[in-house]
C-alpha positions in Angstrom: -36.6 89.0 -47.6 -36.9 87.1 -50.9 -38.2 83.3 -50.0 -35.6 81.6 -52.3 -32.6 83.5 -50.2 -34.8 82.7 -46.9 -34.9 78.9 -48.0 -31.3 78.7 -48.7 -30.2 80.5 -45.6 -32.1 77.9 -43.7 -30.5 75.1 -45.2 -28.2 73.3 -42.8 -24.5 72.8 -44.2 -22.9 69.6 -44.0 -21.2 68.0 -40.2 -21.0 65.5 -38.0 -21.9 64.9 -34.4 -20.7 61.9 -32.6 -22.3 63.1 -29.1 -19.2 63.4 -27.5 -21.2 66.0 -25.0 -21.8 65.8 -21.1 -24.7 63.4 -20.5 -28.5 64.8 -21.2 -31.2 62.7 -19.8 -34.1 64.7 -22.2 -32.7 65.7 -25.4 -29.4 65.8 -28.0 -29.1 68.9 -27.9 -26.8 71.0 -26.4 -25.0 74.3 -26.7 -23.0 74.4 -30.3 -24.9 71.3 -31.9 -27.7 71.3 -34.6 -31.4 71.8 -33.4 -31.8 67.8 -32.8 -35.5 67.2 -31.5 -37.5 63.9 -29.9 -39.2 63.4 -33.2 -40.5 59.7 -31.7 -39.9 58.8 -28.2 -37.1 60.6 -25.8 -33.2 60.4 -26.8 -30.4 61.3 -24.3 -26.8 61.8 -24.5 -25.0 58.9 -22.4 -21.2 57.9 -22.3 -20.6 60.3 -25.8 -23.5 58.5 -27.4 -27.0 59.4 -28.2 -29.3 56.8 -26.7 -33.2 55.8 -26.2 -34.8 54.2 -23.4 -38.3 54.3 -25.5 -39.6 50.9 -26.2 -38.0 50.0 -29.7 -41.4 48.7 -30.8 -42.4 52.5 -31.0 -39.9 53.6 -33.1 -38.0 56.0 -31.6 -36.6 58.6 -33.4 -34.4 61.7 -32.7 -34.5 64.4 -36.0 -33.0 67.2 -37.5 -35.1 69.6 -40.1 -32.0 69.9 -42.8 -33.9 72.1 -45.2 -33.1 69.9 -48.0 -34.7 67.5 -49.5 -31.5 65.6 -51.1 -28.8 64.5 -49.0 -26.4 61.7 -47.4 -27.2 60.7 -43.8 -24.9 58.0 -42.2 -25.1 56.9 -39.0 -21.8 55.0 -36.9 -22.7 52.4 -34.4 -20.1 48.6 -35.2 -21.3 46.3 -32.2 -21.1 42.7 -32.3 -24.6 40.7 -32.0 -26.6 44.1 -31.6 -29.1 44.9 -34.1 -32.4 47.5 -35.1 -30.5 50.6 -35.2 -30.5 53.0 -38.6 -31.1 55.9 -40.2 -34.3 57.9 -40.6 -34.7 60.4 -43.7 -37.3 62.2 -45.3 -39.7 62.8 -41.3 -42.6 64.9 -42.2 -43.6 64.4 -39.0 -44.1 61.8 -35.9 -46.5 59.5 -38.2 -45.2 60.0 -41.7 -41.6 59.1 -41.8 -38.9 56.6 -44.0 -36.2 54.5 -42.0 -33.4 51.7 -43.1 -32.8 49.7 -40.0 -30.1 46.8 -39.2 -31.7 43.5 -38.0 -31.2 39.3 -38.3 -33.0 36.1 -37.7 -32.1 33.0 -36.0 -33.0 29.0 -36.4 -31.6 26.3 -34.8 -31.4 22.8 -37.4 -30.4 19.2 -36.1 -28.6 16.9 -38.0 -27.7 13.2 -37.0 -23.9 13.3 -36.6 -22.2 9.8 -36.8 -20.4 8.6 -34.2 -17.6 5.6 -34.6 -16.5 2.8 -33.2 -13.6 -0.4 -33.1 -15.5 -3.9 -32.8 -12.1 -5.3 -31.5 -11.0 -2.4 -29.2 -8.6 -1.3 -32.2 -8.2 2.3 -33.0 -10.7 4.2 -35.2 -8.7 6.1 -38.2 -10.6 9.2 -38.6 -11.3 8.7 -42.5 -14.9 7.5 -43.1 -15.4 4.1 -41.5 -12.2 2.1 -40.7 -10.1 0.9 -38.0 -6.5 -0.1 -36.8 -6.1 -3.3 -35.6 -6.1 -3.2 -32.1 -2.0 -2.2 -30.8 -1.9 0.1 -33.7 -2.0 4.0 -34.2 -3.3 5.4 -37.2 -1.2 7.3 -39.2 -2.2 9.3 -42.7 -5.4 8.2 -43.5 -5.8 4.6 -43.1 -2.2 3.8 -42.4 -0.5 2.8 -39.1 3.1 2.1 -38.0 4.2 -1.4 -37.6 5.2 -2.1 -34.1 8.0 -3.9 -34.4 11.5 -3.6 -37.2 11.2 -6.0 -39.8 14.1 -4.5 -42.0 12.8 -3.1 -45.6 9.6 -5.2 -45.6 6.2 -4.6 -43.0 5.5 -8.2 -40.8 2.8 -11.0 -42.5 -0.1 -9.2 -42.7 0.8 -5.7 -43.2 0.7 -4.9 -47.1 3.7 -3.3 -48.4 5.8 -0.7 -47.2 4.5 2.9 -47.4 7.5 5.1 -46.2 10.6 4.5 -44.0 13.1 6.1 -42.1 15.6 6.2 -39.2 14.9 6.4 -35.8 17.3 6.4 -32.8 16.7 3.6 -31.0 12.9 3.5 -30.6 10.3 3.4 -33.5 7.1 5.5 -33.6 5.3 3.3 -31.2 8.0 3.4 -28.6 8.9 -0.3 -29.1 12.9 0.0 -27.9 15.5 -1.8 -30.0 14.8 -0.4 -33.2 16.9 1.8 -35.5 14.7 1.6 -38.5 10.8 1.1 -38.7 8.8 0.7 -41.9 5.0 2.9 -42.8 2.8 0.1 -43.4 -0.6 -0.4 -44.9 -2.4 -1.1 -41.4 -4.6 -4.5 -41.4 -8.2 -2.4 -40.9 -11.9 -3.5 -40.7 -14.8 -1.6 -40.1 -15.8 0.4 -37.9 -19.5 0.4 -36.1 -21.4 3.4 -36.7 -23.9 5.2 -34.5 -25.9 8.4 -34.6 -26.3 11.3 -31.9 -28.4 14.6 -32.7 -26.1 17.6 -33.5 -27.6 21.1 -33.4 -26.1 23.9 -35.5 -27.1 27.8 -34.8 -28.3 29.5 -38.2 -27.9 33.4 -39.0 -29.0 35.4 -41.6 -28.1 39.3 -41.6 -31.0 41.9 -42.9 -31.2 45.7 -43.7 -34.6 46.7 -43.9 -36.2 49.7 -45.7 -39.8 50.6 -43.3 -41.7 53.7 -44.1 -44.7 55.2 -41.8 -47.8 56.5 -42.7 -49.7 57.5 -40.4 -48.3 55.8 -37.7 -48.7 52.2 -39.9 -45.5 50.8 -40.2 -44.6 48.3 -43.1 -41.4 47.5 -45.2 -40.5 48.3 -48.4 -37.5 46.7 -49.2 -36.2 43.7 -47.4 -32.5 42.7 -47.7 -30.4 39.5 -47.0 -26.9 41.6 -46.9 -25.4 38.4 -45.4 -27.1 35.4 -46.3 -27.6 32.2 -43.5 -24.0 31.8 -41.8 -23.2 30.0 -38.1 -21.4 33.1 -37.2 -23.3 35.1 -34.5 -21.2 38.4 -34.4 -21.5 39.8 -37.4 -22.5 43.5 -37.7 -22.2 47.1 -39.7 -20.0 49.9 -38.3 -22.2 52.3 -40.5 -25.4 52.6 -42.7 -25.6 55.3 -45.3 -29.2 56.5 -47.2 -28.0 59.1 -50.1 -31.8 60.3 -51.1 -30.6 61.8 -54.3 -29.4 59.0 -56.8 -28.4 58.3 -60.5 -31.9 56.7 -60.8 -35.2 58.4 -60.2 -37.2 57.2 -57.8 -34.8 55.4 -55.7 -32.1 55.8 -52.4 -29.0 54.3 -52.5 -27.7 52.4 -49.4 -24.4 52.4 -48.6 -23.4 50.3 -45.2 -19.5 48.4 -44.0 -19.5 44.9 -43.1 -17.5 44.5 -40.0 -14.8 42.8 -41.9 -14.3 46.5 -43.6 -16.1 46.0 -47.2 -18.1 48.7 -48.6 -21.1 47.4 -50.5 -25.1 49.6 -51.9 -27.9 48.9 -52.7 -30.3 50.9 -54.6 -33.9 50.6 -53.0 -37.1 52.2 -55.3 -39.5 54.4 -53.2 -42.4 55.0 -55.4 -44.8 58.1 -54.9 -42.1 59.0 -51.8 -43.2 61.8 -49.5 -39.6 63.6 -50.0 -40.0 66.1 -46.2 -36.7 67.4 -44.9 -35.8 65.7 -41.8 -33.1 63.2 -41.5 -32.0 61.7 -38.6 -31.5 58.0 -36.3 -34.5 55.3 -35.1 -34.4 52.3 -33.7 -37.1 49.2 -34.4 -37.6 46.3 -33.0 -35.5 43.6 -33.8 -36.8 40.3 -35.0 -38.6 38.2 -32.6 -36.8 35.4 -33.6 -33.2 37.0 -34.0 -31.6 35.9 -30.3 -30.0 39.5 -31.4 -29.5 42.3 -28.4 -31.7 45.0 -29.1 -30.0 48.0 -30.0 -30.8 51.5 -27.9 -28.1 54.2 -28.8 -25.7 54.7 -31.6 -22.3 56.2 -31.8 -22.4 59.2 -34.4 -24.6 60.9 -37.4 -23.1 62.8 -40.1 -25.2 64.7 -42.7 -24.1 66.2 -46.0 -26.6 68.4 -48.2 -26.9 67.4 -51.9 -28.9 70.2 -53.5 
C-alpha cells in the first residue's frame, strides 16, 4: 500500500465521546469508542465521566493518536469552584506533551469598615455621618417625619416642609390624632465614628498554556480570563485548542464563561513539537486557589483540520 493512502486511512474522522459507558476502573476505552490510552497516570470511566485518581501534580493524561497534526479538541466539564482540568494536544509521548488547563488564585484583603453611632441615643441616618434627633425615624437621606401635626408648617426647629400628605388618623410615627403630617428637614448632628476590620475574599480566574519536555513542566502562556472578582463560583463549561490557526505559529483558544459568552485567545508556540495526540489532563491547581481540585471531566470532542 502506498504510504500517503496508509496515512490518510489512519486518520481518525471527527466525534465526540461524553463517556456515557458502564464504569471502567483501568481505561476509557470500551467496545465502539476511539483507541483512548493512559498516556500519564490511570483514567477510568465513572458515573458517564472519564475520571483520574492519579495525583494531579503528575499530570495525568488520557490520549488519542488522531493522525493529524491540525485539529480542534474541546473538552466539556462547567462545575462551580472546581478548577485544573483541560485539554492536552500535540503528545509525542509521556514526557513531551502541550496542555491548556483551567485554574484561579485566592487572597484575602482587610479594610477598616466604619461603624456609626448617635451621641444622644438618636437614630443614625444611613448617609455618611449624621443623626435623627432622638424620637425620630430617618426618612430619605437625612430627613425624618415630624412626630406631631403642625398643619402646613414643621414644629420650631424643624426647617421647612419637605413633602406632605394625608393619613387616616395616624401619622408616619404612629402618633394618633392626626389627619395630615408634614416631611421635615430632621434637626441632625453627628454621628460618632468607629472602625472594625472587614475582610473581603479576592478571585482571579486563569487559563494556562504548560508544555512538557522531557518531563519539565513550565508555562507558556498565562491568562487572566476573569480578572480579581469576590465571586467564588465562577467557571468554564468548555475549553477549546484549534492547533491550526489564521496566524503561524500560534493555537487559538476558544473557552464559555459560565454566564454563556464565547471568548479566544490566540497563544504563540514557537519551535512547537506539532505530534498527533490530542486528548484531556489535569494539573494541579494553585496552591493558593481555595479551588477544589478537579479529577474527571464530562466529554471530549475532536474534529480533524487537514
Amino acid at each position: 500500500m502506498i504510504i500517503g493512502i496508509l496515512a490518510a486511512l489512519t486518520k481518525l474522522k471527527a466525534f465526540i465521546d461524553n463517556f456515557n459507558r458502564a464504569d471502567n476502573p483501568s481505561t476509557l476505552q470500551a467496545a465502539g469508542t476511539k483507541s483512548w490510552k493512559n498516556t500519564r497516570g490511570t483514567w477510568s470511566i465513572l458515573s458517564n465521566k472519564a475520571k483520574t485518581a492519579t495525583a494531579a501534580n503528575t499530570y495525568p493524561i488520557a490520549s488519542i493518536n488522531s493522525g493529524s497534526t491540525y485539529a480542534v479538541a474541546k473538552i466539556g466539564f462547567g462545575t462551580a469552584a472546581t478548577h485544573g482540568w483541560g485539554v492536552a494536544f500535540w503528545l509525542a509521548d509521556a514526557a513531551n506533551w502541550y496542555g491548556v488547563v483551567t485554574d484561579r488564585t485566592y487572597v484575602q484583603t482587610t479594610y477598616q469598615q466604619p461603624v456609626y453611632s448617635c451621641p444622644s441615643g438618636g437614630t443614625y441616618c444611613n448617609n455618611g455621618s449624621t443623626c435623627a434627633i432622638p424620637g425620630q425615624n430617618c426618612g430619605i437621606g437625612a430627613n425624618c417625619w415630624c412626630t406631631a401635626c403642625y398643619g402646613f408648617s414643621c414644629p420650631p426647629g424643624y426647617g421647612n416642609a419637605i413633602t406632605s400628605g394625608w393619613h387616616a388618623g395616624t401619622n408616619p410615627n404612629g402618633n394618633p390624632g392626626c389627619d395630615f403630617s408634614i416631611f421635615c428637614a430632621g434637626i441632625q448632628e453627628n454621628a460618632n465614628v468607629s472602625y472594625v476590620t472587614a475582610y473581603q475574599d479576592n478571585y482571579t480566574y486563569f487559563l494556562n498554556t504548560i508544555k512538557s519536555v522531557s518531563n519539565a513542566v513550565s508555562t507558556i502562556d498565562n491568562f487572566t480570563y476573569i480578572n480579581t472578582t469576590t465571586t467564588s463560583n465562577s467557571y468554564l463549561n468548555y475549553v477549546q485548542v484549534s492547533t491550526d490557526t489564521p496566524t503561524s505559529g500560534t493555537v487559538r483558544l476558544t473557552y464559555q464563561l459560565n454566564n454563556g459568552s464565547v471568548l479566544t485567545r490566540d497563544v504563540v508556540i514557537n519551535g512547537a513539537a506539532k505530534a498527533k495526540s490530542y486528548g484531556v489532563i489535569v494539573s494541579p491547581v494553585n496552591a493558593t486557589s481555595s479551588a477544589a481540585q478537579a479529577t474527571d471531566v464530562d466529554n471530549f470532542e475532536y474534529t480533524p483540520l487537514v
